[in-house]
C-alpha positions, -999 to +999 in steps of 0.1 A: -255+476-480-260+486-447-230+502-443-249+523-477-279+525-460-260+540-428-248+565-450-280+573-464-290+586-430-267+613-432-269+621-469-275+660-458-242+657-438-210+671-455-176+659-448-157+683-443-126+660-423-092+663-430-069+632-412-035+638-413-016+604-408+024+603-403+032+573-425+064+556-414+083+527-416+094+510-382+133+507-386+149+489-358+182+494-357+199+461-355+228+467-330+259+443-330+262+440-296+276+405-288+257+384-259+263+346-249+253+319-269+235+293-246+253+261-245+243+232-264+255+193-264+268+187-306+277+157-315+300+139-344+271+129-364+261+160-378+282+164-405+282+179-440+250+160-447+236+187-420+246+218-433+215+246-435+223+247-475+203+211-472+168+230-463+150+248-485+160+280-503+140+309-491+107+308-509+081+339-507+042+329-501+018+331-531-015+330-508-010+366-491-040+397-501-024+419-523-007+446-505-006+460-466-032+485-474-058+459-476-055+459-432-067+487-410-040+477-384-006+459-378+015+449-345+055+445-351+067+415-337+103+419-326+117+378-321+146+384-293+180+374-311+193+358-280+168+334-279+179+320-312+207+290-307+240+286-326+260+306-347+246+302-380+210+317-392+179+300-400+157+299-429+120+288-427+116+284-391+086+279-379+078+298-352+055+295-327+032+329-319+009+321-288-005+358-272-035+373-253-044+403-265-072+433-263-069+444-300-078+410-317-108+411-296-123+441-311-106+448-342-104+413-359-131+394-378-146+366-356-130+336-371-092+352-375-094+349-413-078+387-420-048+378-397-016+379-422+020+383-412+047+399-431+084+405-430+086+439-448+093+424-478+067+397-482+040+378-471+048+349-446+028+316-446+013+308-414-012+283-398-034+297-372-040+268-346-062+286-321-082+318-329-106+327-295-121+356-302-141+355-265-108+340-250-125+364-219-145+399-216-114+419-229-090+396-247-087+375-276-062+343-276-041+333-309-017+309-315+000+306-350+025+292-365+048+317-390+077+304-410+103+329-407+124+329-441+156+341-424+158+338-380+192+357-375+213+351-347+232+383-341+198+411-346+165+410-337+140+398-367+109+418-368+076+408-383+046+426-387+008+409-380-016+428-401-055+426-392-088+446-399-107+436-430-140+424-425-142+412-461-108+390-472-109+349-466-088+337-445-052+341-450-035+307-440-014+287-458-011+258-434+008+235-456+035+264-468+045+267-433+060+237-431+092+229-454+089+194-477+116+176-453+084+174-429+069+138-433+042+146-409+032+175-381+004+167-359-008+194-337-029+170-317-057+186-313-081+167-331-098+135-320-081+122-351-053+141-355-048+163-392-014+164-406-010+201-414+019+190-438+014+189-477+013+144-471-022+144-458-008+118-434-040+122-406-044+098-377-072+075-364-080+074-327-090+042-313-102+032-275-120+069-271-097+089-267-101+126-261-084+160-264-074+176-232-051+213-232-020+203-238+014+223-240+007+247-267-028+242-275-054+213-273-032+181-273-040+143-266-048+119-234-038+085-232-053+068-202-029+035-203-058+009-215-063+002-253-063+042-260-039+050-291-038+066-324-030+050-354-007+072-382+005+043-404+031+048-434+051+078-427+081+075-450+117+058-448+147+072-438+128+095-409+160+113-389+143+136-369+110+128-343+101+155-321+067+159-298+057+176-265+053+149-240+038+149-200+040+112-190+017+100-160+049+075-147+079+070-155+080+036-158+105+006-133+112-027-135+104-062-116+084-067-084+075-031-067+050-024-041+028+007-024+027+020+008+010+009+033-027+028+029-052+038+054-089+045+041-102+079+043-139+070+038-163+049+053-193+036+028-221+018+040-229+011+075-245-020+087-263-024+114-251+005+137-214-001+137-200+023+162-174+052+155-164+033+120-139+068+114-121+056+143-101+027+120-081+054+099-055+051+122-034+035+149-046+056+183-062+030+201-095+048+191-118+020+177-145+013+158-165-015+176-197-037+171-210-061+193-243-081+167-234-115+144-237-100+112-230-064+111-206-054+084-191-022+077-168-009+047-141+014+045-122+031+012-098+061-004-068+044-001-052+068-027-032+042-044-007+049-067-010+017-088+003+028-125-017+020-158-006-012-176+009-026-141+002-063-134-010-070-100-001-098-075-011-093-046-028-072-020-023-077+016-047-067+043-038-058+080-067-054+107-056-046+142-088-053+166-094-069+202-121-083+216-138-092+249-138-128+245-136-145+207-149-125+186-144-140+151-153-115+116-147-124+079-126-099+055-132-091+021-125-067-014-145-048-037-137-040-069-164-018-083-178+004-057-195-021-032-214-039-057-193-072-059-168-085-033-141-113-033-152-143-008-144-136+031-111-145+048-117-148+083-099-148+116-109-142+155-097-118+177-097-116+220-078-096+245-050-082+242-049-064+209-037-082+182-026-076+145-045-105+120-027-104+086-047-116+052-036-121+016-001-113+009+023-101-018+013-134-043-024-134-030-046-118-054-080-131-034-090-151-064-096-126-095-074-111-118-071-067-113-062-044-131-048-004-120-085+011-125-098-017-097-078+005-067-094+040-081-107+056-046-145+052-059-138+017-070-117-004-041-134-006-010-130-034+022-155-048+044-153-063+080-180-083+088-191-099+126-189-136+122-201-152+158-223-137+185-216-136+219-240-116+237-228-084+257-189-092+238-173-064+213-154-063+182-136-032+185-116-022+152-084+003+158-072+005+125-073-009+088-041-009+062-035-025+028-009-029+004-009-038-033+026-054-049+024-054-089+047-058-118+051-026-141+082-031-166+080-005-194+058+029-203+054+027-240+051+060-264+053+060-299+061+026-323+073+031-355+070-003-375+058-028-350+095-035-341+114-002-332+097+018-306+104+048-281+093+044-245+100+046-208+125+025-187+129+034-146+127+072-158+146+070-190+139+077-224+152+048-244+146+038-281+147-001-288+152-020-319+166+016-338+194+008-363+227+026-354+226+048-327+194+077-318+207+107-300+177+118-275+172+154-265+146+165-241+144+201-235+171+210-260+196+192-242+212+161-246+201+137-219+177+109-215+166+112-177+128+125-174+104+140-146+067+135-146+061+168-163+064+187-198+093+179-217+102+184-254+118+155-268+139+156-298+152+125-309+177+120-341+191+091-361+218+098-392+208+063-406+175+069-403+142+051-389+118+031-418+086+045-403+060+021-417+031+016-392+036+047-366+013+043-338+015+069-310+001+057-272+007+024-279+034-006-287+019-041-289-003-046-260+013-017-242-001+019-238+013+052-229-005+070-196+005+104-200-002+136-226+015+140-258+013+172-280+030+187-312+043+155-329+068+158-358+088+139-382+113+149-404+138+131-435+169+152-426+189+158-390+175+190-374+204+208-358+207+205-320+207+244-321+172+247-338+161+222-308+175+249-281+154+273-301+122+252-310+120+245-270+126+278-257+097+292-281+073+271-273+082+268-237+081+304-232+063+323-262+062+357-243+102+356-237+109+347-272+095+380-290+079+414-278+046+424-298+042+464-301+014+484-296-011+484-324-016+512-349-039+525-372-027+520-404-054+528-428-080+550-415-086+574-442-120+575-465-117+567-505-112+598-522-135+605-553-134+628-581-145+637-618-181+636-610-197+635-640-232+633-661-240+630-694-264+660-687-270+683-658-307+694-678-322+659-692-353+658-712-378+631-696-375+597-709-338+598-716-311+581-695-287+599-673-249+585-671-231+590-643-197+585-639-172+591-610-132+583-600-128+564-567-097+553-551-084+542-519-048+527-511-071+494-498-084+496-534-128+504-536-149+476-527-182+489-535-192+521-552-235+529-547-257+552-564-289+562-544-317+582-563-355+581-558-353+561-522-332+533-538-295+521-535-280+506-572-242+493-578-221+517-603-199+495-624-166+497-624-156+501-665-118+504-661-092+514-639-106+538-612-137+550-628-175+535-616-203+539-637-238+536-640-257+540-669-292+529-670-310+557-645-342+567-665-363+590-644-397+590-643-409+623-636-400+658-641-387+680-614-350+681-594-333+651-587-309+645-558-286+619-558-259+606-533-230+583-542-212+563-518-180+550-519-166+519-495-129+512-494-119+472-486-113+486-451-149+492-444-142+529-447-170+549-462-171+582-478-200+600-500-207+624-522-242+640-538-255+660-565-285+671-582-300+672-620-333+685-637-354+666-656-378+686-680-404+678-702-406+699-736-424+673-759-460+678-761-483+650-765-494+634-796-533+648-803-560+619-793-574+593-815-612+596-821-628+564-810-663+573-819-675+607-824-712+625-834-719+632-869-760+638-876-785+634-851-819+650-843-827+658-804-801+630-794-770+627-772-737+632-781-716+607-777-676+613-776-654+586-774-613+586-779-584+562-766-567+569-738-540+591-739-503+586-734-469+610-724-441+607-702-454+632-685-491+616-681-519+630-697-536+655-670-567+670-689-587+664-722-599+697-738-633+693-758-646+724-777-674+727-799-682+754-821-706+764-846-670+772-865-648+759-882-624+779-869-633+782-831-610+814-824-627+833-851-655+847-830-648+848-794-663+821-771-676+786-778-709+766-778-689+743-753-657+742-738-649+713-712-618+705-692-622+664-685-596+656-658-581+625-667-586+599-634-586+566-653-598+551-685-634+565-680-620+603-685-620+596-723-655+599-731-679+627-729-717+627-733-735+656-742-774+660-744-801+689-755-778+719-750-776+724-792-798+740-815-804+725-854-778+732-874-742+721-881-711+722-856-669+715-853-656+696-825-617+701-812-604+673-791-568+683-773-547+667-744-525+681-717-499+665-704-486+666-665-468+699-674-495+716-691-482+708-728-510+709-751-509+685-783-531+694-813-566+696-822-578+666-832-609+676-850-644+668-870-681+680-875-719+670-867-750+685-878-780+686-852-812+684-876-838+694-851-846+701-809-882+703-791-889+709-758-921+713-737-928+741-713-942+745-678-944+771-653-908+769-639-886+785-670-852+768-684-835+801-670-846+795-637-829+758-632-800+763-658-778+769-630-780+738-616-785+716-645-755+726-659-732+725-624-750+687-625-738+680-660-703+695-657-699+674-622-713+643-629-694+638-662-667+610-648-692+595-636-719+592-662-693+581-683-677+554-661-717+540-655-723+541-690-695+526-704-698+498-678-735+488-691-717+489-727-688+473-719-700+453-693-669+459-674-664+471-641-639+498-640-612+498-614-618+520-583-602+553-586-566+553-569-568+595-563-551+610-533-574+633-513-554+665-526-563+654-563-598+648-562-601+683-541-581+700-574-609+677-592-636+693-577-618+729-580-611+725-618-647+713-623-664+744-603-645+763-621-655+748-654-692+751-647-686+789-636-670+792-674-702+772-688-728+793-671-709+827-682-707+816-721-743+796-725-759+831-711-743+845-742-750+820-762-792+823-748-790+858-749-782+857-788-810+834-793-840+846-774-863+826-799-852+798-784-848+796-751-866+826-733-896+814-740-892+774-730-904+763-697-898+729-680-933+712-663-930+699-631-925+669-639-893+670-660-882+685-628-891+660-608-874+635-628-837+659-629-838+656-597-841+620-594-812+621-615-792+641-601-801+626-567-792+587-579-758+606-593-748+622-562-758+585-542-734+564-571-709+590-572-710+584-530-708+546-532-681+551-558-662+568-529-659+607-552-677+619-519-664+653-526-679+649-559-715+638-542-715+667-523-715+691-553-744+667-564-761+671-531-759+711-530-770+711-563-802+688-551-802+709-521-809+739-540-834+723-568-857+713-538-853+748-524-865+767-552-890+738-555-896+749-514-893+712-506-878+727-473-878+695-458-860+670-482-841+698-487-829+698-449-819+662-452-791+669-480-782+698-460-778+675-432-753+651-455-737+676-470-726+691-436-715+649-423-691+651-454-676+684-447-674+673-411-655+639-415-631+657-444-623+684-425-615+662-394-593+637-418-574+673-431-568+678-393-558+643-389-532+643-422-519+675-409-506+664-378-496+629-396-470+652-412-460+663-377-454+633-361-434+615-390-411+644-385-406+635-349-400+600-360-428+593-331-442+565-349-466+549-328-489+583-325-480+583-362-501+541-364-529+562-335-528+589-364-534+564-393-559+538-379-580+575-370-579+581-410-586+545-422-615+552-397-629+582-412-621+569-449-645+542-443-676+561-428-672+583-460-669+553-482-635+565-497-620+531-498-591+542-520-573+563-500-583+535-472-561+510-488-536+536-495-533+545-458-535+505-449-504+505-475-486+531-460-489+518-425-479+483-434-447+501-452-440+516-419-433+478-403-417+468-434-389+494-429-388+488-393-398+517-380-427+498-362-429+466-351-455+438-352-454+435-313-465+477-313-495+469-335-506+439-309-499+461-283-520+492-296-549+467-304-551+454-271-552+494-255-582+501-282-598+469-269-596+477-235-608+511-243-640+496-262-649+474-232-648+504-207-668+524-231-693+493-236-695+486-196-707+525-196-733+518-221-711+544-248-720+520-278-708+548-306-677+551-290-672+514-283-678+507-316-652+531-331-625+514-307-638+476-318-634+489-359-598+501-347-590+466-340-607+451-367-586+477-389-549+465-372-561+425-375-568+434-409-529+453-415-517+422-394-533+396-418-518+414-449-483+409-431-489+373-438-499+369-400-522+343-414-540+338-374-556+373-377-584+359-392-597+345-360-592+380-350-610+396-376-645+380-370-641+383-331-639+421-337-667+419-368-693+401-340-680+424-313-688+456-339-725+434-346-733+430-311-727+471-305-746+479-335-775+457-323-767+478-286-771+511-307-807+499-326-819+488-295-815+521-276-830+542-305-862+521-302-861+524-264-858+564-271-884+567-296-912+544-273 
């Protein structure tokens, strides 16, 4: 979707791209050229039972995606021929793929999941050990392992890594890399170590053990004390072990020693013992004290005592003089200082003398272990025993020797009786049946180093592996690292362990990896746009329906019409569909599809349709209507109307005809703008003389469709009037423009006291209500025009009536309480008609000076309109210039003006609108805090200048964004709300004060 909505940006943007891409096969031409085989050790035992027709046959993964043009990108992997051993093939190798590279850092999903590998023909199971996206700034590290159906050993075997899908699941196949002969393949990565075999044979770890980097990736630590993993029941007949090994020691046997050791480090120092550095060496430099009691300690011997060993005993020289007698008292920590053995003492004089303590079977009363003579553990102290005053102790140098017992290093045991391990720097298997071939680094031999070595050991009886532990046999542990442990039921070839070692010893000299390339880059390709109409009637559905394909195959396939995305359906093969787009309006529609390929490609097209409206409305139902009546009003009432279009406008006419077009003109004919469910109901009153008259009730819809009359008749029986100075003819004028203006709202009042209801508030943007007021001007104008014909045929009547004072008096109370309702009901447009009208009755009736007060109103509403016309107008400005936060200045300015003119619908529709704004992120909650902390700081300065007006105006901005903030569920703005309210108060009270100062 956001890819969609990306694309939506740039809906007015036409692709006009054409990519060419060259698309080839990489052929490499497998020369014969002969090279030397390296030499390997092979041996009687492999025999027929060995042959490679014993492994699998060549199987073909199930668990790839479905083709290569599911990947943006692919890397042939050329494997080196010469690195393969022997002189037979292989099938279903596993081989070992360990790179850095810049491509997989960038191009790749996060977790490695759209890696595959392929060998032309099919796709290749693999296990990916290690994906590290962030391996550093620029590169990514992987390490996989691929079987390889056929390894040849004459040409180059080439396989290609595919990557760049952000969508697939991962691609592994961790079991179906390894063939069923495998009993168990630990990686040793894990705390407890997972069998990536199909025998879910994992380990447990016991004694703490942790991973460490091993050889090819994470491997395992075994510190020599009670540290081991536990496997269990691996199989019988096991032929083949294999595993990465770095061993700590290499094992001897009987009595063995260290060197002698000097300390490197002195630790605490008692009592001012002088120059205690000085007893590191023999230079007849020394380290001297001359007080009963002062002890000093030395340490870092950097023994080399190995894990396991058993120790028995550590011997102590001290070579001192002394002035006269001096005697001091020797003894051992184990742990840093804290304890120490008991003393052994000896005295010293002139000339210098050696004083030996402890010996090769003295272990100074405790039993050690190889962690006691750790440099931050072993530590010896000399301390003064007798005092002769003015006599030294002077120390030149301190040395120590540890003799222990180490006989074996133990590694793996495979049934608590056969076992592989460490002998003087051997590898040795004990208690095997028949006889185990050992191979470390692919070559027959036994001797070992203290460093990596692969081991590959073989037995053609084979081993009954029934309780495998690894780092431990017995009570013995292993002190080294172990990594990539295997066992297999059949003799692996000595060639394959050439191979196996020089892979994972050297991945980058085993294969080259090319350069990436682009593979599929181009966009979807659509066609057969179609629709079920390019002219739809309103209220019908439109079908769309469009052909997308892509060599990746189509992921997604959007429609976007009237600000909204929707998902087309695909209904078979490469055709997308949707079905269930119903406008709502007439007019042009535009609408963009877009297309996205399984490669994240994109690619969009648009088009447009018309929607038109050519059903009229049905005519209106009669609710209530007049039928007899002597002076009364006339009461019209009909249900609300209904068309796709909306209904715009009821049409009344009356008549004194059946036929209204018969005579031209009619007794009344009044456009009612429909603005809710008070526009169906009109009220008319003493315009009609006696006698008996046809009503025609029409609606038009939102595209000025007109249904039929709905029709009926009335008689009026009888109609009086008294007279007074002021004739009818003179206030007509106004009456009328009264009537006509005010007839929303007398209906809306006077069905609420009816229905006891109160209506909803009027949700009319500013541009409507001004065509409201438009339409009903011109309406009256009509009125005036045909009732003067209408008097002038009927002088009897109406030349002669006059209207007292009084009557007067009381229209204009009634037109003045209909302008104030019409103001609170927020129609101020509509209450400034009403106050013209009043301005002009009080006029004529010379009340200059009430008459200057509406003029004064009617002025403060063309004022604040005008300036919220100015203030929409540049709205419209800014939006364009995406400048949004002069576009929140530009709204808070309106909400401002809305609510001085009480227009508090089109104040919730701004709120609404400027909430929408953060909602689509093109302002954040932060700008709105930020702004309403400027407009506070503005209100103070202007209330520290005594400005109270304009203070308040910048407190009401704040109260206004606390309110906006409070309906983003920002539930604290409350708090805010009143602070601002009381800050507004406290001005207001400023402003009152200052008026009555001005008046005194």
């Amino acid at each position: 979707m956001e890819c969609a909505q990306f694309m939506k940006g740039r809906k007015n943007f036409l692709f006009i791209l054409s990519v060419f891409i060259v698309l080839f096969s990489l052929s490499i031409s497998h020369s014969n050229y002969t090279s030397d085989i390296k030499e390997f050790n092979h041996i009687d035992e492999f025999n027929v039972e060995n042959d490679r027709n014993e492994l699998q046959e060549i199987r073909v993964s199930t668990n790839g995606p479905v083709d290569k043009y599911n990947f943006k990108y692919y890397k042939v992997i050329t494997i080196d021929h010469t690195q393969i051993f022997g002189t037979s093939n292989y099938t279903n190798f596993p081989v070992l793929i360990s790179i850095y590279d810049s491509d997989l850092h960038d191009d790749v999903q996060s977790n490695g999941d759209d890696i595959a590998f392929s060998n032309d023909t099919a796709w290749l199971d693999h296990e990916i050990e290690l994906f590290d996206q962030e391996y550093n700034s620029t590169h990514a590290q992987l390490i996989a392992w691929i079987r390889v159906p056929f390894l040849s050993v004459s040409v180059n075997t080439n396989i290609t890594m595919y990557y760049g899908n952000p969508y697939l699941n991962s691609q592994e196949n961790p079991t179906g890399v390894w063939d069923s002969n495998y009993k168990g393949v630990w990686h040793m990565k894990e705390v407890n170590p997972i069998d990536s075999t199909s025998n879910g044979k994992n380990g447990t770890e016991s004694g703490g053990i942790l991973p460490i980097s091993g050889k090819i990736d994470g491997a395992t630590y075994f510190g020599g004390d009670n540290e081991y993993i536990t496997i269990g029941n691996v199989g019988s007949k096991i032929k083949t072990i294999e595993f990465w090994m770095n061993p700590s020691n290499l094992g001897s046997i009987g009595l063995t020693e260290t060197d002698w050791k000097n300390p490197s480090a002195t630790g605490d120092d008692y009592n001012q013992w002088n120059d205690p550095t000085n007893a590191f060496t023999s230079d007849d430099a020394y380290s001297s004290e001359d007080t009963q009691g002062d002890r000093q300690d030395w340490y870092n011997f950097n023994f080399n005592v190995p894990n396991g060993a058993t120790i028995d005993g550590i011997h102590v020289n001290v070579e001192a003089t002394a002035t006269v007698n001096v005697g001091a008292g020797i003894a051992i920590s184990w742990n840093g200082g804290i304890d120490y053995t008991s003393e052994k003492s000896d005295t010293w004089s002139t000339p210098e003398e050696n004083k030996t303590f402890g010996g090769p079977s003295d272990t100074w009363g405790r039993t050690w272990s190889s962690d006691d003579f750790k440099d931050s553990n072993f530590r010896i102290r000399l301390s003064r025993s007798s005092h002769n005053p003015g006599t030294f102790l002077n120390v030149d140098y301190i040395e120590i020797k540890v003799y222990f017992t180490y006989v074996f290093m133990k590694i793996i045991d495979l049934n608590s009786t056969a076992q592989i391990e460490i002998v003087e720097g051997d590898l040795i298997t004990t208690n095997i049946p028949n006889t185990s071939t050992i191979y470390i680094d692919g070559v027959m031999k036994s001797s070992l180093t203290t460093d990596w070595h692969y081991i590959a050991i073989t037995n053609s009886e084979g081993i009954n592996v029934s309780a495998m532990n690894i780092g431990r046999v017995s009570t013995d542990y292993f002190d080294g690292i172990i990594d990539e442990v295997r066992v297999s039921d059949i003799l692996r070839e000595p060639e394959s362990f050439n191979t196996s070692y020089y892979n994972q010893y050297d991945p980058n000299s085993f294969y080259n990896v090319s350069q990436e390339v682009k593979f599929n880059i181009d966009p979807p390709v659509f066609s057969n746009l179609t629709e079920s109409s390019d002219i739809i009637e309103l209220g019908n559905t439109e079908i769309i329906t469009i052909n997308a394909t892509d060599i990746s195959g189509i992921r997604q396939v959007l429609i976007e019409f009237e600000g909204t995305n929707h998902s087309m359906t695909n209904i078979g093969g490469d055709i997308w569909q949707y079905n269930t787009w119903t406008p709502s309006q007439t007019g042009n529609y535009t609408y963009i599809i877009f297309i996205e390929d399984n490669c994240n490609t994109w690619n969009s097209v648009s088009n447009s349709i018309k929607v038109i409206d050519t059903t009229p409305p049905a005519p209106p139902i009669m609710v209530s209507a007049p039928n007899s009546g002597a002076y009364s009003t006339l009461i019209f009432d009909w249900a609300d109307g209904f068309d796709l279009s909306g209904i715009a406008i009821y049409n009344l006419v009356i008549d004194n005809e059946s036929d209204p077009y018969t005579t031209p003109g009619f007794m009344v004919n009044i456009n009612i703008t429909n603005t809710g469910s008070s526009s169906s109901y009109y009220e008319l009153s003493d315009t009609l003389t006696s006698g008996t008259y046809y009503y025609f009730l029409r609606q038009i819809d939102g595209v000025g469709l007109k249904s039929n009359f709905t029709t009926g008749s009335f008689d009026i029986i009888s109609n009086s009037n008294g007279r007074n100075n002021i004739t009818f003819l003179d206030v007509l004028p106004y009456i009328l423009a009264s009537l006509v203006g005010s007839i929303t709202v007398i209906i809306v009042l006077r069905k609420r006291i009816q229905k006891k209801i109160h209506p909803p508030r009027k949700k009319i943007p500013l541009k409507v209500i001004i065509s409201h007021i438009n339409e009903i001007s011109n309406i009256k104008h009509t009125l005036q025009k045909e009732e003067h014909i209408d008097i002038s045929d009927d002088q009897s009547t109406f030349t002669k009536e006059t209207l007292d004072e009084d009557e007067l008096e009381n229209r204009l109370i009634e037109i003045r309480a209909l302008g104030e309702e019409l103001f609170n009901e927020g129609a101020y447009l509509e209450a400034q008609k009403q106050y013209e009208i009043a301005e002009a009755l009080l006029l004529k009736l010379k009340k200059k000076d009430e008459a200057l007060f509406y003029s004064k109103l009617i002025a403060n509403i063309k004022n604040l309109n005008k300036e919220r016309e100015d203030r929409l107008e540049n709205l419209e400005k800014e939006k364009e210039k995406n400048n949004f936060i002069k576009v929140m200045e530009i709204y808070f300015e309106v909400i401002n003006i809305s609510k001085k003119l009480k227009d508090f619908d089109l104040l919730e529709m701004y709120q609404s609108e400027l909430i929408q704004l953060v909602k689509d992120g093109n302002l954040d909650v932060s700008d709105l805090e930020h702004k309403r902390n400027k407009f506070e700081e503005q209100g103070m300065i202007y209330l520290d200048q005594d400005l109270f007006e304009e203070a308040a105006e910048f407190f009401e901005y704040c109260e206004e964004i606390s309110h906006v903030l409070l309906k983003l569920d920002r539930l604290e703005e409350n708090y805010n709300i009143d602070k601002f309210s009381d800050k507004i108060n406290e001005v207001l009270k400023k402003i009152k004060q200052k008026e009555r100062r001005n008046k005194s």
